[in-house]
C-alpha positions as CSV (number, residue, x, y, z in Angstrom):
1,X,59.6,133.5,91.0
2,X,59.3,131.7,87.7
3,X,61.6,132.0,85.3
4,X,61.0,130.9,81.4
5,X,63.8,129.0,79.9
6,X,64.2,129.5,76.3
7,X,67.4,128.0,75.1
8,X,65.9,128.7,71.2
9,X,67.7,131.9,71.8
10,X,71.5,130.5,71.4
11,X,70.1,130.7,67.1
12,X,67.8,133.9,67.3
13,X,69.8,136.7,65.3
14,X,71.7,139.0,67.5
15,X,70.4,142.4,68.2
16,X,73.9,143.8,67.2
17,X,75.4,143.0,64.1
18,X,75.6,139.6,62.0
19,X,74.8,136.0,62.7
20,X,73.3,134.0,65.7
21,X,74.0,134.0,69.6
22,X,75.7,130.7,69.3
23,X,78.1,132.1,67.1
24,X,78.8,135.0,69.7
25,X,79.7,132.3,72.2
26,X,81.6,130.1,69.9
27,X,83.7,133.2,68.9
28,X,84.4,133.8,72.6
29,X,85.6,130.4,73.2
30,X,88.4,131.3,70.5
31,X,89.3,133.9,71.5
32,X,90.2,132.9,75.1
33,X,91.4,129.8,73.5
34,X,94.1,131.8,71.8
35,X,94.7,133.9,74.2
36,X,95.3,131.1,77.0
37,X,97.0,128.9,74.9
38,X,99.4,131.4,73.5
39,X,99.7,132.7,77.4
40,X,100.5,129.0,78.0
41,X,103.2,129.1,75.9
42,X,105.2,132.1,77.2
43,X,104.6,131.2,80.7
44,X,105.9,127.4,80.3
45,X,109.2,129.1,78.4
46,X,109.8,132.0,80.5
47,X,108.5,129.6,83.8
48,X,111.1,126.9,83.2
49,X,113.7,129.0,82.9
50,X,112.8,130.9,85.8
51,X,112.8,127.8,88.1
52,X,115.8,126.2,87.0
53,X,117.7,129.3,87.7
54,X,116.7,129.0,91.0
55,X,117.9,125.5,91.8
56,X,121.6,126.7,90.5
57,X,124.2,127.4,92.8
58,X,124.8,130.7,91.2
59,X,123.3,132.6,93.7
60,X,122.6,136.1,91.7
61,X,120.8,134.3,89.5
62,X,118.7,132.6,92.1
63,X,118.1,136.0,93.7
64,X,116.8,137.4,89.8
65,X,114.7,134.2,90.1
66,X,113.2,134.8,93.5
67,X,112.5,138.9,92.7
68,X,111.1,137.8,89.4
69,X,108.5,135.0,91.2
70,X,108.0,137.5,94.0
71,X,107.5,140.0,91.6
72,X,104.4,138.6,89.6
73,X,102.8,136.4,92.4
74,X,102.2,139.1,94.8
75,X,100.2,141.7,92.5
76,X,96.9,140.7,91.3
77,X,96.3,139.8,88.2
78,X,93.6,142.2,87.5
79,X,96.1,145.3,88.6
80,X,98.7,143.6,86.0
81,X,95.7,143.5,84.0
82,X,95.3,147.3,84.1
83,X,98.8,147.8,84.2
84,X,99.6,146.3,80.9
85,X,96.6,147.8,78.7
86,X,96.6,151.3,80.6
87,X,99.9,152.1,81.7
88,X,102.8,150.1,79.8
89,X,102.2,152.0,76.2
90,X,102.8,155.5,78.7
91,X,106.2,154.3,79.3
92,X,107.3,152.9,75.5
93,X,108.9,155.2,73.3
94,X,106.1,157.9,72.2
95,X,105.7,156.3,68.7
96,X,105.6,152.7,69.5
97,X,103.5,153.4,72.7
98,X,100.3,155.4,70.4
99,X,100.6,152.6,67.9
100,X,100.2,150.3,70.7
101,X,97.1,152.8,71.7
102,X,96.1,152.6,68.1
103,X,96.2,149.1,67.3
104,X,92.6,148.1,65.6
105,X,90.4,145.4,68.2
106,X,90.1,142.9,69.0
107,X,94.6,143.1,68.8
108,X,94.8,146.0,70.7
109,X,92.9,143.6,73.9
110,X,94.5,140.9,73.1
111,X,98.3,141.3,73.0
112,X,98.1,142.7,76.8
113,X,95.8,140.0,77.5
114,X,98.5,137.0,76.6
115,X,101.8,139.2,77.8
116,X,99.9,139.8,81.3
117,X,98.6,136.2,81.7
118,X,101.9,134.6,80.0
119,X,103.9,136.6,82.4
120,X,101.4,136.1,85.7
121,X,101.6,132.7,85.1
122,X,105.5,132.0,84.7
123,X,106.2,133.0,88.5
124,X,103.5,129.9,89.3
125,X,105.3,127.4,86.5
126,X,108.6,128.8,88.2
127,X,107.5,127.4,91.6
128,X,106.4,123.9,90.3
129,X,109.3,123.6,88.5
130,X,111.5,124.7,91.2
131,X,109.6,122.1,93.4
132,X,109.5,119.0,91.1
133,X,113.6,120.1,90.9
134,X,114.4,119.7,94.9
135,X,111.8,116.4,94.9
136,X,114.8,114.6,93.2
137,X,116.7,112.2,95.3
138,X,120.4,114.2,95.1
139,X,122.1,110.9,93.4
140,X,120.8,112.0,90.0
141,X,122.2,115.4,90.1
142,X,125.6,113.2,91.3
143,X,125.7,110.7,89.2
144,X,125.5,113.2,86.0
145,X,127.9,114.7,87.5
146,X,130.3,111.6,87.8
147,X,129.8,110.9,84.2
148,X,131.6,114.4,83.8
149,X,128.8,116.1,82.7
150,X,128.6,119.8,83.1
151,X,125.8,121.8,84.9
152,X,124.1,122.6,81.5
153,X,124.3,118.9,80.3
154,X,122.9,117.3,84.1
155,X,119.9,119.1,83.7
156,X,119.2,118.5,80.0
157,X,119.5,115.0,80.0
158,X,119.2,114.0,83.7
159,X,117.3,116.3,86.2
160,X,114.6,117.8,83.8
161,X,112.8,115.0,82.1
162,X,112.7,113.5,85.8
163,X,111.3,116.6,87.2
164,X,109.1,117.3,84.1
165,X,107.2,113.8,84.8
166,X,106.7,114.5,88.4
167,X,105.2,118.2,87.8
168,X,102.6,117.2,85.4
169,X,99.9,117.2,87.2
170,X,100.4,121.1,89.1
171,X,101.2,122.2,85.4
172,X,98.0,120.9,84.4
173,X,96.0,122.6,86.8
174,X,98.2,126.1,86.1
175,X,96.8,125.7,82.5
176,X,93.3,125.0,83.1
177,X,93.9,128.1,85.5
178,X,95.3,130.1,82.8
179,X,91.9,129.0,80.5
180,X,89.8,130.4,83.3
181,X,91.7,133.7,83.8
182,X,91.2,134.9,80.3
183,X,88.0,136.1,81.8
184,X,89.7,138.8,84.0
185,X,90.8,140.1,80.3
186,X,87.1,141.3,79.6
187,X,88.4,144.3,82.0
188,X,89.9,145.7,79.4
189,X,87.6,144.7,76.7
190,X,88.7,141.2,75.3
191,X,85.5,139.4,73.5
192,X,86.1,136.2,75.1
193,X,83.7,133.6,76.7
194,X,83.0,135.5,79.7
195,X,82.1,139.0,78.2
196,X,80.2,137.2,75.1
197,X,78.0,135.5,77.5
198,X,77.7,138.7,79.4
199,X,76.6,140.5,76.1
200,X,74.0,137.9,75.5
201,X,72.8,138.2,78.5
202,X,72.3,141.9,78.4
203,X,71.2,142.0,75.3
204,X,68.7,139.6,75.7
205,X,67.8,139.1,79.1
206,X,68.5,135.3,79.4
207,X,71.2,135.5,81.9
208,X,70.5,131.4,82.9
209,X,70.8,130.2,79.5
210,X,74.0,132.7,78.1
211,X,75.6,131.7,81.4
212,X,75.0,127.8,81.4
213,X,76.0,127.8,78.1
214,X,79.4,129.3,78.7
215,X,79.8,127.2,82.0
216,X,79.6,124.2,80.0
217,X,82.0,125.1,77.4
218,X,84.4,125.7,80.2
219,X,84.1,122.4,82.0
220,X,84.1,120.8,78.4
221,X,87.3,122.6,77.1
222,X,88.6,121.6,81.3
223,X,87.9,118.3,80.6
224,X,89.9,117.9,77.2
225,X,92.9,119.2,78.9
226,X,92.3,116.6,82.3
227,X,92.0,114.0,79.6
228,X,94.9,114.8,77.7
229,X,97.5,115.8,80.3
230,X,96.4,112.1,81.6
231,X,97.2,110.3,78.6
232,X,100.5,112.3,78.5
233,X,101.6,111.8,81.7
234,X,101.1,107.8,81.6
235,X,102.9,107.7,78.3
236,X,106.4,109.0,79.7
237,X,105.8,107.9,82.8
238,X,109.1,105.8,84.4
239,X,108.2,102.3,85.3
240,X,109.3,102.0,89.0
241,X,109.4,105.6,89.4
242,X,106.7,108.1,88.7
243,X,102.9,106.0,88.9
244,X,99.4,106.4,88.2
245,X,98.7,109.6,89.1
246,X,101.9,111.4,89.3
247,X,103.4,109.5,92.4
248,X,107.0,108.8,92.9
249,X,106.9,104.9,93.5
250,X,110.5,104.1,93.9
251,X,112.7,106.7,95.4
């Protein structure tokens, strides 16, 4: 079967509304820009928390930590998807569920996009956290606490910055994950990358081209973050302790 390429279409005028199909797919990048960035932001906060709780030796809050992880990693994200848009403004207060209902797009998509992403992604942060934690040799947690600091103060200034170094690169890959998953948000009728290639597509019938093109702006925005999270992670790296690459080198 041959198939005519005609990538002249990204500036033909869309059959929709204003502009040109390039400017569909540049609006879709920022949309699941913002939403995966301010996604990142809740599950890094909310993630942290969650995985330091469960490293304490509190044990009710390590059991609020486990349910919470458990919680959030076991249903999929497009059920938490549906969950959030469909079923959460049912069980608000009657006036501050409609105006939930009410909201004018695209605001309406995209606040249960970030809380169900933000939230989906915090039990995964949790578990890194939680890891890079328990990878520390137990002398740091004993020698803050010989200095006579408290619990509080050990992991401030002692156990967190270690840990923080040595989960760089898994927190890297849950935020290029969290990029990509913006796309389960077109369920529900966000106009991000995804679902503006899609309308492209079905509106003009070059499915190759909408869909390269939105390929490539993923592996380019991928790329930025590789790059970036690189050049962070080498510049607080700890000579003689995390290396190239995220290795401890002298435990």
């Amino acid at each position: 079967m041959n198939y005519n390429w005609n990538w002249k279409i990204f500036w033909d005028p869309v059959a929709a509304g204003k502009g040109v199909y390039w400017e569909w797919l540049v609006s879709g990048l920022a949309w699941t820009l913002a939403t995966g960035l301010l996604a990142w932001i809740i599950a890094l906060l909310i993630g942290v928390v969650i995985g330091v709780v469960r490293t304490t030796p509190l044990k009710w809050l390590v059991v609020l930590g486990n349910a919470w992880v458990e919680l959030f990693r076991n249903i999929p994200l497009l059920v938490q998807m549906f969950l959030w848009y469909f079923v959460l403004p049912e069980f608000l207060p009657f006036g501050l569920g409609t105006a939930m209902k009410q909201m004018d797009p695209p605001w309406a998509t995209f606040l249960p996009a970030v809380l169900c992403l933000g939230l989906y992604t915090s039990a995964r942060v949790a578990e890194q956290v939680k890891a890079g934690i328990q990878s520390l040799p137990r002398g740091q947690t004993l020698a803050g606490t010989a200095l006579g600091l408290t619990m509080t103060q050990t992991y401030r200034y002692v156990t967190l910055p270690m840990a923080f170094r040595i989960v760089i690169p898994p927190l890297t890959s849950e935020f290029m994950n969290i990029i990509k998953n913006t796309s389960v948000a077109l369920t529900i009728g966000l106009l991000e990358l995804t679902q503006r290639a899609r309308d492209m597509s079905e509106y003009t019938f070059q499915t190759f081209e909408a869909f390269t093109a939105a390929t490539v702006l993923y592996i380019a925005v991928t790329l930025i973050v590789v790059y970036g999270m690189r050049r962070l992670e080498k510049k607080i790296q700890v000579p003689g302790f995390i290396g190239t690459g995220g290795q401890g080198a002298g435990r």
